[in-house]
Wavefront OBJ file of the C-alpha trace (Angstrom):
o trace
v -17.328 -17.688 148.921
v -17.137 -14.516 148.383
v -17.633 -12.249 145.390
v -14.666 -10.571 143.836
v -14.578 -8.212 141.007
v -11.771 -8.477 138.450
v -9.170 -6.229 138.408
v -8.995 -3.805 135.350
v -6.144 -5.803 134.068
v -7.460 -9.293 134.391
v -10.556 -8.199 133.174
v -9.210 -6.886 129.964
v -6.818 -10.288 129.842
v -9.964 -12.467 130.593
v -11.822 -10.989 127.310
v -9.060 -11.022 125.129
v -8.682 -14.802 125.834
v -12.083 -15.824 125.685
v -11.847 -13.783 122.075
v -9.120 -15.838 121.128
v -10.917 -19.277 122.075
v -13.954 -18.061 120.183
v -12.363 -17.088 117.216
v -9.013 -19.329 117.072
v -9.510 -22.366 119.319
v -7.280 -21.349 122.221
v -7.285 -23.309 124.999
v -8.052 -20.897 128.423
v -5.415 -22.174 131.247
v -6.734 -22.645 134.665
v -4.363 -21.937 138.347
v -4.848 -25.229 139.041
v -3.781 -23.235 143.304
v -6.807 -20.673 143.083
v -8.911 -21.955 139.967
v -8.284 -18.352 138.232
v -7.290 -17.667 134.869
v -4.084 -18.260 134.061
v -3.760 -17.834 130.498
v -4.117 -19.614 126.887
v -2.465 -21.730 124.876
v -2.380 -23.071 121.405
v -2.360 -26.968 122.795
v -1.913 -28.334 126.183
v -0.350 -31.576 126.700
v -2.334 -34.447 127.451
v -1.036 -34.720 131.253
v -2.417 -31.527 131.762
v -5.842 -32.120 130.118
v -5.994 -35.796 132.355
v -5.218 -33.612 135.646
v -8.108 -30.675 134.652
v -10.610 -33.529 134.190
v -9.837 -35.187 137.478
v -9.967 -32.021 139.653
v -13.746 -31.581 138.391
v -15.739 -32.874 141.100
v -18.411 -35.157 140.421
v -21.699 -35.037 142.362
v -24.506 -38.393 142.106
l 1 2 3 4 5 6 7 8 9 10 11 12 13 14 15 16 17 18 19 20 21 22 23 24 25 26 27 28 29 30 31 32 33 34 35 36 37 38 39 40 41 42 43 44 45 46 47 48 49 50 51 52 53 54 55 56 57 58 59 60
């Protein structure tokens, strides 16, 4: 894997949305194609929360 500095743009979108989880509880959306930010969201259906915690691999 190689490393990949965020754009300007998704840099400043990345902070902003890590502000608004700290301060209002926004949840930070996830490409579930490339694993990069996709956004936030005020709730996120339960599907959606099921799938998230399914992709996470789990290691013994």
């Amino acid at each position: 894997m190689d490393f990949r500095p965020l754009a300007e743009t998704e840099r400043r979108q990345l902070l902003t949305a890590l502000r608004g989880h700290a301060d209002r509880g926004l949840a930070l959306l996830i490409d579930p194609k490339d694993t990069g930010f996709a956004g936030t969201a005020e709730e996120v259906p339960d599907e959606q929360v099921i799938a998230a915690v399914k992709s996470v691999p789990v290691h013994y």
